[in-house]
C-alpha positions as CSV (number, residue, x, y, z in Angstrom):
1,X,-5.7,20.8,-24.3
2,X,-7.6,18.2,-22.1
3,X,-5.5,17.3,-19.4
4,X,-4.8,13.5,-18.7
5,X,-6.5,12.1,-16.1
6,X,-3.9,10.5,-13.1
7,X,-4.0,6.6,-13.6
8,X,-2.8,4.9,-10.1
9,X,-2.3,1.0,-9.3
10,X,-3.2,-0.6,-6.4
11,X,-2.3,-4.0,-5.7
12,X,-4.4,-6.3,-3.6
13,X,-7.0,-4.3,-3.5
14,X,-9.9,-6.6,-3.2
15,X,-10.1,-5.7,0.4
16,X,-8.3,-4.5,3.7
17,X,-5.9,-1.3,3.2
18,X,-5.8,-1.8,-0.6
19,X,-9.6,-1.2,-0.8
20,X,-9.7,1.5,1.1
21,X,-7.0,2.9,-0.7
22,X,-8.4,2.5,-4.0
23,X,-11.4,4.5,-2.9
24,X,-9.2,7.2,-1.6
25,X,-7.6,7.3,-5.2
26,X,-11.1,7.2,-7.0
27,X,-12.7,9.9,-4.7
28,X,-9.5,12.3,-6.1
29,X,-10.6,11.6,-9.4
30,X,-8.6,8.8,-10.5
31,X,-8.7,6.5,-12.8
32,X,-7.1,3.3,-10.9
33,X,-6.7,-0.3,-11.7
34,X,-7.2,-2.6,-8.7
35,X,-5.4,-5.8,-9.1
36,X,-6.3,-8.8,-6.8
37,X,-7.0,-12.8,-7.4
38,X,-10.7,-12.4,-6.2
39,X,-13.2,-12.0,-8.7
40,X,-16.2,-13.9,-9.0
41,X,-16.4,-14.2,-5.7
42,X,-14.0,-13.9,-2.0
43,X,-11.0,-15.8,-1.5
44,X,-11.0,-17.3,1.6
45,X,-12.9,-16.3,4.2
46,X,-13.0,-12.7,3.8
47,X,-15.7,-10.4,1.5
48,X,-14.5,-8.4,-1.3
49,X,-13.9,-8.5,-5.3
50,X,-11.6,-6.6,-7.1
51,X,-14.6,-6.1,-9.5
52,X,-16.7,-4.6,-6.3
53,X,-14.0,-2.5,-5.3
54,X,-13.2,-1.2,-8.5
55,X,-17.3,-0.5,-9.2
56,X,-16.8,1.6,-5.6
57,X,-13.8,3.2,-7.3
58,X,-16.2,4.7,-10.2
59,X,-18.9,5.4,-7.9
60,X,-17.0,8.0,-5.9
61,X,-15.9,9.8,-9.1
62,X,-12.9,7.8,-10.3
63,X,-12.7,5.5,-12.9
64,X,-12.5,1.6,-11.4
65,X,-10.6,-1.2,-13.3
66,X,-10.5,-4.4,-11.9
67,X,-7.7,-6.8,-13.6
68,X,-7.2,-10.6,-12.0
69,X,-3.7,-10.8,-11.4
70,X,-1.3,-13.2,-9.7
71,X,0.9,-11.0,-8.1
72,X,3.4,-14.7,-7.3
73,X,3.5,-15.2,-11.2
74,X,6.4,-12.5,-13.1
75,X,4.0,-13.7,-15.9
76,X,1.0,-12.4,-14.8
77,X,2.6,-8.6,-13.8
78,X,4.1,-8.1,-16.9
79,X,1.0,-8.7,-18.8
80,X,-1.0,-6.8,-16.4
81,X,1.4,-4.0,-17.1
82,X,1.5,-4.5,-20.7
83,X,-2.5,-3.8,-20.3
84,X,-2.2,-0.5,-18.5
85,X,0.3,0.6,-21.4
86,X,-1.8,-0.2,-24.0
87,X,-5.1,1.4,-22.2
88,X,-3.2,4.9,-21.6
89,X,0.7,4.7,-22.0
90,X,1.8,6.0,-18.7
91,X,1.4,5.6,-14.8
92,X,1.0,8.1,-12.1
93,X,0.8,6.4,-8.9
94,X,2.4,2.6,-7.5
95,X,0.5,1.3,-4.4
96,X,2.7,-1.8,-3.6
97,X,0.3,-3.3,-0.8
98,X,-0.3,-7.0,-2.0
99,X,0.9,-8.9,1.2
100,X,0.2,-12.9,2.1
101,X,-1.1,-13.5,5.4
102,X,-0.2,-16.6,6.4
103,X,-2.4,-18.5,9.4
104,X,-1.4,-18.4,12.2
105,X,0.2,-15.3,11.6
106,X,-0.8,-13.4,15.1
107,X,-0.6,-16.3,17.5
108,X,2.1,-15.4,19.9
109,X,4.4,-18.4,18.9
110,X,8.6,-18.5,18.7
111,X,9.3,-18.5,15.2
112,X,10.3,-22.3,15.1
113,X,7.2,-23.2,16.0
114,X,4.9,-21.1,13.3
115,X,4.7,-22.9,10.3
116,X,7.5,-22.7,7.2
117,X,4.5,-21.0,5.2
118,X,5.2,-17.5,6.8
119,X,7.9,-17.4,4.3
120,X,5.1,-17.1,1.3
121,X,5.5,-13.3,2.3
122,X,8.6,-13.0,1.3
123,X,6.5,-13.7,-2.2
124,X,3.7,-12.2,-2.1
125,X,5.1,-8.6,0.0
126,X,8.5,-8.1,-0.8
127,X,9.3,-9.6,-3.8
128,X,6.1,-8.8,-5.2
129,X,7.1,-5.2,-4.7
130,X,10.0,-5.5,-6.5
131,X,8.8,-7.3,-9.5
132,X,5.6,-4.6,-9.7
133,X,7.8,-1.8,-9.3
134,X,10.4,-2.8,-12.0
135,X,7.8,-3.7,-14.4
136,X,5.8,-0.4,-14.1
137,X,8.7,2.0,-13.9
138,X,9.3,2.7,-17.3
139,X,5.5,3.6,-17.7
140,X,6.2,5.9,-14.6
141,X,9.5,7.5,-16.0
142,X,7.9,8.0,-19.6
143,X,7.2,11.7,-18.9
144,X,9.0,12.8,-16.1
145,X,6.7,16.5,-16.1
146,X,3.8,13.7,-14.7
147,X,5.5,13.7,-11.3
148,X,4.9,10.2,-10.1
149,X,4.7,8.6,-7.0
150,X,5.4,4.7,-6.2
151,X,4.2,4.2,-2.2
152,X,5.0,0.8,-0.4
153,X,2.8,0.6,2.5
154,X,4.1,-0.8,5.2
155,X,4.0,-0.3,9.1
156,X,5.6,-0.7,12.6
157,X,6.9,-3.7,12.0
158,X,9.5,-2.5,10.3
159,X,11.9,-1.9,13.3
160,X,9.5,-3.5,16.1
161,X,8.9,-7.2,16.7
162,X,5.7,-7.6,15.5
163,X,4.4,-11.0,14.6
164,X,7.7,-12.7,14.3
165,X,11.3,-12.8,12.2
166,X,9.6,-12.7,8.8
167,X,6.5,-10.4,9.2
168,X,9.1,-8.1,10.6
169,X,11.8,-9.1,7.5
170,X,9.5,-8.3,4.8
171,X,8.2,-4.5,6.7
172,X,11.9,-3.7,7.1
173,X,12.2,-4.8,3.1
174,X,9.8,-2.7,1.7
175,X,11.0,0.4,3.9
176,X,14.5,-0.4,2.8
177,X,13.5,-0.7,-0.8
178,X,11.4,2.3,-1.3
179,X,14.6,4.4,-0.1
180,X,16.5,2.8,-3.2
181,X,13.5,2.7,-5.5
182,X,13.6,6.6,-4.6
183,X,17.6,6.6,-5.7
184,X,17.6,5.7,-9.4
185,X,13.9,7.3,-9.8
186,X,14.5,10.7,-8.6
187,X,16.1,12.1,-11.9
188,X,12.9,10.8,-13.5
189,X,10.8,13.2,-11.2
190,X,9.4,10.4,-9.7
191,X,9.3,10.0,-5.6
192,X,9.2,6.8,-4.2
193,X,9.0,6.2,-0.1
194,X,6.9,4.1,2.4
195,X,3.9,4.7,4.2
196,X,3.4,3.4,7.9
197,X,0.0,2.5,8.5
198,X,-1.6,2.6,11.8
199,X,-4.3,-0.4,13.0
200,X,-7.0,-0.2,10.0
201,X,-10.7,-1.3,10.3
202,X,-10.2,-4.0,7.6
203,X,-12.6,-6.5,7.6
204,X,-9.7,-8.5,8.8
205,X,-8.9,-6.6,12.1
206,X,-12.7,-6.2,12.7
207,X,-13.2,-9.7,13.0
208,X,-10.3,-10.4,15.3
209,X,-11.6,-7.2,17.4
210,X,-15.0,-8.9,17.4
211,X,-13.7,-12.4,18.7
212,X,-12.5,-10.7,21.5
213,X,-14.2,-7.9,22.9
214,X,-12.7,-7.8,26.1
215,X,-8.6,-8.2,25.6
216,X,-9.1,-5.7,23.0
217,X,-11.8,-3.5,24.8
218,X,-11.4,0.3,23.8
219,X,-9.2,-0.6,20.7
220,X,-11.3,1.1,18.2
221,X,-11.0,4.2,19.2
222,X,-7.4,4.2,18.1
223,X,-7.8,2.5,14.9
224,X,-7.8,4.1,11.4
225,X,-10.2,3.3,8.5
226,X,-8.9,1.6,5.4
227,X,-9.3,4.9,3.5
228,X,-7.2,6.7,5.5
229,X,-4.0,5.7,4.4
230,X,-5.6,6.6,0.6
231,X,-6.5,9.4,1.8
232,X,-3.1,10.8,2.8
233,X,-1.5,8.8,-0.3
234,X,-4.1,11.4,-2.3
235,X,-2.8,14.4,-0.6
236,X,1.4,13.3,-1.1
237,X,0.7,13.4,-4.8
238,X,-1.4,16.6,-5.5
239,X,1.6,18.2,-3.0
240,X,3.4,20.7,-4.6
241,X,7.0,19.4,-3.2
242,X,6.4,15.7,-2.6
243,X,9.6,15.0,-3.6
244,X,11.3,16.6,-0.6
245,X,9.8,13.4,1.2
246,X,11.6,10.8,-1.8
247,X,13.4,7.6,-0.2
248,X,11.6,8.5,3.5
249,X,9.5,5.9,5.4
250,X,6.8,8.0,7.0
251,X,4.1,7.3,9.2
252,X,0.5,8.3,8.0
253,X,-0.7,9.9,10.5
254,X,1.7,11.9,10.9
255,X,1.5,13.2,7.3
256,X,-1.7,13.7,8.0
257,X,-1.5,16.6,10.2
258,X,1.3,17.6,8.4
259,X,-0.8,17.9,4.7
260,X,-4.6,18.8,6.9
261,X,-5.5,15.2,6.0
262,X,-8.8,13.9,8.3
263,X,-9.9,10.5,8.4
264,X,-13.4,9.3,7.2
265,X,-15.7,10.3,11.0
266,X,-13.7,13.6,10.5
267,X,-10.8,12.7,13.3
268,X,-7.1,12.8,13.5
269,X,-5.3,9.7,14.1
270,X,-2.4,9.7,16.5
271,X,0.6,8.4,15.6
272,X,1.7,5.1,17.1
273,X,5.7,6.1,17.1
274,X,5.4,6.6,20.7
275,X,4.0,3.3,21.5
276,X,5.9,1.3,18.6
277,X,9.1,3.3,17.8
278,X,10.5,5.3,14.9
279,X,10.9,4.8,11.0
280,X,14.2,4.3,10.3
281,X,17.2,6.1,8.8
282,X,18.9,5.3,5.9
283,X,22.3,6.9,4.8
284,X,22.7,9.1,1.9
285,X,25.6,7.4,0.5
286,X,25.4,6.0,-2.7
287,X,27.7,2.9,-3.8
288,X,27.0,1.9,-7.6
């Protein structure tokens, strides 16, 4: 019998951490569906097509589908979803990294003075995690033998101020969520936790690096590619007891050295707890 091949999501994957990701998958031998609005061409100001990324996917040895989707429209998900059942009936792996980023987002600005539009990522990153997630679980709890695994990615933020009230809101949401995700889909052999994800070499951060060479003089040395987090993502869900790390928020480079994981130049990214802080804790109690 021909074994299925692992089918993964990845949303917002035009660019940024959600590229990189979906290379990661491909490379593994996936076949993953990259969702993003980009198609034709950018949006914004920044390169990247979920077409081109998804023609990256197959060239690395995965299989690359590219679906436009509006990740602030339920609409849009649940046909999206509806797609991916009819195409193969089942999902393996849930990369929840669609996020909004607001301008203005990193200028260092009390929150009543940044404008009302940071709350778009309470859209477009937390409750766009909560809608993909819902919508692709029964696809992911179909066979249980499959042994999925839904990863929010998410970072420092979480517990750290780190670009204000909501930036931090929605990183604290998505860790918080993952742990209860992880709660009603353990018994369906499926782990669910979040992934903390050092300074990437998006195309983003490399421009902002660029602008200003010397306030942030000796910063790439401590950044990770895009792929990276993939990368460990990759090794979580060919682990033979992933699901001893269900409803955890952990930090990527840290799993790294844990699972032997290197990162695209061959080194091993530190972990920023030490300079940011520690995922948090959440109690094993269980109220229904």
């Amino acid at each position: 019998m021909i074994e299925k091949p692992r089918v993964a999501i990845v949303t917002g994957a035009s660019r940024g951490a959600g590229k990189g990701i979906a290379l990661a998958l491909g490379e593994a031998g996936m076949t993953v569906y990259v969702t993003g609005r980009s198609t034709a061409g950018p949006t914004g100001d920044l390169p990247g097509t979920i077409g081109e990324t998804a023609a990256e996917v197959t060239a690395r040895g995965g299989r690359g589908i590219g679906v436009a989707v509006d990740h602030a429209s339920d609409e849009s998900v649940a046909a999206f979803v509806e797609q991916v059942s009819a195409e193969h009936g089942y999902v393996d792996v849930l990369v929840n990294n669609v996020f909004a980023v607001p301008d203005g987002l990193t200028k260092p600005l009390p929150f009543w003075e940044q404008a009302l539009d940071m709350g778009q990522m309470f859209d477009i990153g937390l409750r766009s995690t909560y809608v993909m997630t819902a919508l692709a679980a029964p696809l992911m709890i179909a066979d249980p033998s499959r042994r999925g695994l839904v990863v929010n990615t998410s970072g420092f933020g979480g517990t750290c101020f780190m670009h204000g009230p909501a930036y931090g809101a929605v990183k604290a949401g998505v860790d918080k969520m993952a742990h209860d995700f992880a709660v009603d889909l353990q018994s369906h052999g499926v782990t669910a936790l979040s992934l903390w994800m050092g300074l990437l070499r998006t195309e983003r951060t490399s421009r902002v690096l660029a602008a200003e060479p010397e306030k942030y003089r000796g910063a790439d040395q401590t950044t990770e590619s895009p792929e990276f987090p993939g990368r460990v993502i990759a090794a979580l869900d060919a682990h033979a007891d992933k699901e001893r790390f269900t409803g955890r928020v952990l930090v990527a480079a840290e799993m790294a050295a844990i699972l032997g994981v290197a990162d695209v130049d061959g080194r091993q990214p530190a972990s920023r707890r030490p300079l940011l802080g520690d995922p948090p804790r959440f109690s094993d109690a269980v109220v229904r």
